[in-house]
N, C-alpha and C positions, 0 to 999 in steps of 0.2 A: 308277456311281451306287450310293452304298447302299442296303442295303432302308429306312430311315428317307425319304430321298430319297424315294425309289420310293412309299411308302403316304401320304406327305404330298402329294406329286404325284397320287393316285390320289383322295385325297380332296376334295382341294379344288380338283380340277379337276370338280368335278361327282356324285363318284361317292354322294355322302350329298348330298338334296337341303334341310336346313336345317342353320344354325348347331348346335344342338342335337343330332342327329343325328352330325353331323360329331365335335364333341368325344365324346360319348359311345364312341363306336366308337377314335378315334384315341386315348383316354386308357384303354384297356380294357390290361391286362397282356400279354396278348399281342399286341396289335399294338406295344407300345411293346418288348418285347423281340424281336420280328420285324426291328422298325427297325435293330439292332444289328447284325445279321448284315452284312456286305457282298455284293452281286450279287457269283457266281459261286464264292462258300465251298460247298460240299457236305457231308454228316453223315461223318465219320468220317475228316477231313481231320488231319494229325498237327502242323498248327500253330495250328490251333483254340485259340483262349484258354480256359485251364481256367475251368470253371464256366460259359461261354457255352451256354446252349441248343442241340439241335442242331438243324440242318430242319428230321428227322422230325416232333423232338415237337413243335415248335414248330405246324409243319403243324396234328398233332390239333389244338393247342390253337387257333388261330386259326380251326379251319375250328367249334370246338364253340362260340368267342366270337361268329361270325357268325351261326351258328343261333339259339344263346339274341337274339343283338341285333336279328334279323328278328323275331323272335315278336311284338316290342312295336312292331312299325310296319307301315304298308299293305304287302297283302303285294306288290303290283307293286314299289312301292317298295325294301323286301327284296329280293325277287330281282333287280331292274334293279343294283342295288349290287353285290349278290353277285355279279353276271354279269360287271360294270364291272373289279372289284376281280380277279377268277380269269383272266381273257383278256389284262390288265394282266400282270400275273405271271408269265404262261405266255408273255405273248412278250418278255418281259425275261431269259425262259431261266435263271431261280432256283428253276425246280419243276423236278425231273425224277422219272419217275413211280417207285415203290417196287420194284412187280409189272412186272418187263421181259417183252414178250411174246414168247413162243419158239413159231413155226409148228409145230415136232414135236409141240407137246403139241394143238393146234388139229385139227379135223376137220370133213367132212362129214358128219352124219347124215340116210341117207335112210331116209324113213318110207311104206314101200312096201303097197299093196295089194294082192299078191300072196295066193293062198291061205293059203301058210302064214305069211304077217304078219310078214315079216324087216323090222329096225330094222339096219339097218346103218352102219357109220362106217368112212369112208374119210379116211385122215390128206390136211393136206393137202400134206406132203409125197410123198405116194402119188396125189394126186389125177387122175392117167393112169385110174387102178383104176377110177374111175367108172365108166368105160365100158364095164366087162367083171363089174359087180358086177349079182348077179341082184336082180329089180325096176327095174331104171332101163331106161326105155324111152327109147330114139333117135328112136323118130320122134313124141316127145312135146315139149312145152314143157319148160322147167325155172326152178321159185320158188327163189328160196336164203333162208329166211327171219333175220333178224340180231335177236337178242335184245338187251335193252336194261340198264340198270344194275340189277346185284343180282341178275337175274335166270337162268336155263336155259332147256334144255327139258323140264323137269318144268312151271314155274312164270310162261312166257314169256309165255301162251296161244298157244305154237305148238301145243298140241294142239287146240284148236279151229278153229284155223286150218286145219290136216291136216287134220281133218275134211271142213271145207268142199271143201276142194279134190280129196278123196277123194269125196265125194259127186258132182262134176264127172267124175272119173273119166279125164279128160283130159291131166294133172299130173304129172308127176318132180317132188315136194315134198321141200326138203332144209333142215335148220337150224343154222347154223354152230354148234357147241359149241367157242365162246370164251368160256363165263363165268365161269371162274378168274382173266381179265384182265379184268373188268370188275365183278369182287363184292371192290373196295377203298373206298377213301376216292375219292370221286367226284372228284377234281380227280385223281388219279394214270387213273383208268378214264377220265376223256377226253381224256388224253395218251393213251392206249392205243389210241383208235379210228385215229388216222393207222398206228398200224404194221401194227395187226392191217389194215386195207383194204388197202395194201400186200400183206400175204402171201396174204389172197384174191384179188387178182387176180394173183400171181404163182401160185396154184392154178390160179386159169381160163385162162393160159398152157400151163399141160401138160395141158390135154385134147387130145384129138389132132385136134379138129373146130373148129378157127376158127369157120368161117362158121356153126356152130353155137350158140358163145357169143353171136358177135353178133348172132344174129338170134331166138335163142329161149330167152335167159337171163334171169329178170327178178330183177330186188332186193328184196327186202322189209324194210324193218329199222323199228322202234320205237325213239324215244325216242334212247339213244345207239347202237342198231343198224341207226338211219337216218344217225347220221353216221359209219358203218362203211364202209356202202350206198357213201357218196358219195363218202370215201376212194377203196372200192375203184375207181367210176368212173374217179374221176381218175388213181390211179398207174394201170389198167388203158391206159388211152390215152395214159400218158407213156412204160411199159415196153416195149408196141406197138408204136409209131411213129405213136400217132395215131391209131387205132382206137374209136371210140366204144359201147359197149353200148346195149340195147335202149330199156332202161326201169329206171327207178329208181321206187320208192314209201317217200315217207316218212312213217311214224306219228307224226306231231307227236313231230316230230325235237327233241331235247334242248336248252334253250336254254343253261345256266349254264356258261360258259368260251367257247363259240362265236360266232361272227359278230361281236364288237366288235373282236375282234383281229386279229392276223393271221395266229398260226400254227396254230390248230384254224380251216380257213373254216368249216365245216359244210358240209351234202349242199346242192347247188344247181344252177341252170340248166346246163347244159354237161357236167355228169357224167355224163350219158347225153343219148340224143338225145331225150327223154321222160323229165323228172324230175317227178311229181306229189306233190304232197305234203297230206297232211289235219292239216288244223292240229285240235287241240281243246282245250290248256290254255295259250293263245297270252300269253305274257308271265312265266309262272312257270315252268313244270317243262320247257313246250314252245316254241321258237319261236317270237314275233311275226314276226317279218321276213319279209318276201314272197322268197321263194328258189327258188322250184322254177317250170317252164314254167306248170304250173296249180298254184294253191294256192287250196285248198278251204279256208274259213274256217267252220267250222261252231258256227252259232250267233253271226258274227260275230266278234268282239272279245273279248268275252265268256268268261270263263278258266275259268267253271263252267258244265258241262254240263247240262241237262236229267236229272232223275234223278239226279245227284249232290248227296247229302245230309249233313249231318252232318259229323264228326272226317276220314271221308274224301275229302270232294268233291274233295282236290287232286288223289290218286290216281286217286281212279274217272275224272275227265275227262280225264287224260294218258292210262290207256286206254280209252277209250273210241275210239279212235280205229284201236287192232285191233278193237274190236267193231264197228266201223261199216265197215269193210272186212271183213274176215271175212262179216259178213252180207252183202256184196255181188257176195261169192262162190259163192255156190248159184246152182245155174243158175236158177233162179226167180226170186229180189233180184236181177238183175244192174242193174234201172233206179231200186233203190227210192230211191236218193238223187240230187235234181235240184240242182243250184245255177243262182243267180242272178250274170249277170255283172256285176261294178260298177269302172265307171270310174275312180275313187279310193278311196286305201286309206280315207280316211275313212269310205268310205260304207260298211263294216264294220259300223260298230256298232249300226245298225239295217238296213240292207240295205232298206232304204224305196227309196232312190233306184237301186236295182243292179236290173236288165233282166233280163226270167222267160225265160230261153235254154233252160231243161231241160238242163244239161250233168250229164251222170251224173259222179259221182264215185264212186270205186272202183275194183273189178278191170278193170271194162269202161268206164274213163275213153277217150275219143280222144283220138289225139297232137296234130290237130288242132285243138282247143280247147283254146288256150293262155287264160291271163289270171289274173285274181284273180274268185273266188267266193264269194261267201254262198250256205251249205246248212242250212234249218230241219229239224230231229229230232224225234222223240218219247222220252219218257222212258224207256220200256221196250220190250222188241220186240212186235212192227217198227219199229227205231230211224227206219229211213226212210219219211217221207210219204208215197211214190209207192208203196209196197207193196200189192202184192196182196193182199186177205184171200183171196182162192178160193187161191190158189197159193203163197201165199207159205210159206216153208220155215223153221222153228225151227230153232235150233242144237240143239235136245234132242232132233231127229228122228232115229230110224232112217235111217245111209249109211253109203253104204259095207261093204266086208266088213271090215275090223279096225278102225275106231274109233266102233261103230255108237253 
């Protein structure tokens, strides 16, 4: 099929919802020299027609044609297209990502509470090391937390995260540092999530504690390092023989390229035995699709968060959703956030008809309450309704001995 084929198949099969829309996009310069390439030409091929565009640039230029062409329409709309158009493509096998991820460069960092406050990184081609690296406690649980697009752990809010969990005191807290494979052009960084989850669970194969991983490992990722998370899940139980992990949590997991296709699925039911996942900007930057054993809708439907104001509301509400876990991790917020169970996705968008069950969502979610939820917030902390004022805990509080 050529790519002409391919973007007239993508659009008028649905992917632009008016006539208007459709031409405007389909007659834009870059899609019409997109169309020229043939499925399976790659950049730097030596029979390439002189003067033919290559991928790459081609890539910029279509992905900067789709930005500018979202600006001027609803943004569900925008993104359902863009999502339609990127997962089309990616499983036509005519993207391949720029940034190839190479495990050597990938590592563990654990962010230890030990006196002397060691930041340590364990490669994960080294990652035996764990076990004998000072601060990592064995007879503790262990968070691996997965950063999201564009992001580190400078900039992740893994450091408030740490926090939290250092105030618990309870925690082996560790945060993949893979964001050299994922601070590209966001269609190459979410080809990247299947390798990189790949090479994390063939990390969580050479510790020397199985029954360890399986029972005291949990996932944590944001955005596209919830569908790292779920990656890792899956190849972890195919490299195994069928081994499932504990728990997975996804921060309103990434929605653009995932779940309409078929070769990025996204983090979901099965990748662990307990996938929960907290939707907050459900239809744009995050996930709509109901995917995980629970999925915490919060706010419903609804793609803007409480509190979310202005030029930023898309960002703030994609995290808002480490803020709303994060606070649910002091041991004081462990109940602040209650959801409502609702029998159809419909009953989302006001949560009117959805049954007051009190299911916590969060750190302290049960595996046993599975289903779809609506969870009401407040704009500012205490994000969660159920909050204590006598006890409840600030993220600007004094905890901890190194991230007070």
């Amino acid at each position: 099929m050529t790519f002409r084929a391919l973007v007239v198949l993508v659009l008028l099969s649905g992917a632009a919802q008016s006539d208007k829309l459709r031409s405007d996009l389909i007659h834009s310069d870059s899609v019409l020299d997109f169309m020229n390439i043939s499925r399976g030409e790659h950049p730097g091929r030596q029979d390439q027609e002189p003067g033919l565009p290559t991928v790459d640039s081609l890539l910029d230029r279509l992905q900067s044609t789709l930005k500018q062409w979202v600006i001027g329409v609803p943004l569900d709309l925008g993104f359902s297209t863009f999502n339609y158009i990127c997962s089309t493509i990616v499983d036509l096998g005519v993207l391949q990502s720029k940034v190839v991820p190479d495990m050597s460069r990938m590592s563990f960092f654990l962010l230890t509470e030990d006196a002397d406050c060691l930041n340590v990184s364990v490669p994960l081609t080294r990652a035996e090391d764990l076990w004998t690296t000072p601060g990592f406690h064995r007879d503790r649980p262990s968070v691996l937390y997965i950063t999201g697009f564009k992001t580190n752990i400078n900039d992740s809010g893994a450091g408030p995260v740490a926090k939290a969990y250092a105030c618990r005191g309870d925690t082996n807290f560790m945060v993949l540092d893979a964001a050299y494979f994922l601070d590209t052009l966001y269609s190459w960084s979410a080809l990247n999530t299947e390798a990189i989850g790949e090479y994390v669970a063939k990390a969580l194969l050479r510790l020397p504690d199985q029954d360890y991983v399986l029972e005291r490992f949990h996932l944590v990722g944001h955005s596209l390092g919830a569908q790292i998370a779920g990656s890792t899940g899956r190849n972890y139980r195919q490299l195994s023989g069928g081994k499932i992990l504990k728990r997975i949590t996804g921060l309103d997991p990434a929605n653009p390229c995932f779940y309409d296709g078929n070769d990025l699925e996204g983090v979901r039911s099965g990748d662990a035995r307990f996938v929960d996942i907290i939707h907050t900007n459900p239809g744009m930057l995050g996930t709509s699709k109901r995917a995980g054993d629970a999925d915490f809708f919060v706010q419903g439907r609804l793609p803007f968060k409480r509190g979310c104001l202005g030029l930023d509301a898309l960002s703030c509400s994609h995290t808002r959703a480490v803020q709303y876990y994060l606070e649910s991790v002091y041991p004081t917020n462990g109940n602040d956030f209650l959801g409502k169970r609702c029998g159809r996705y419909a009953d989302l968008y006001t949560g009117i008809l959805c049954d007051s069950t009190d299911t916590v969502m969060g750190f302290a979610a049960d595996p046993a309450d599975l289903g779809l939820f609506y969870v009401d917030v407040n704009g500012a902390q205490p994000y969660g309704q159920n909050a204590s004022p006598e006890t409840y805990t600030y993220t600007g509080s004094e905890c901890g001995n190194c991230r007070g």
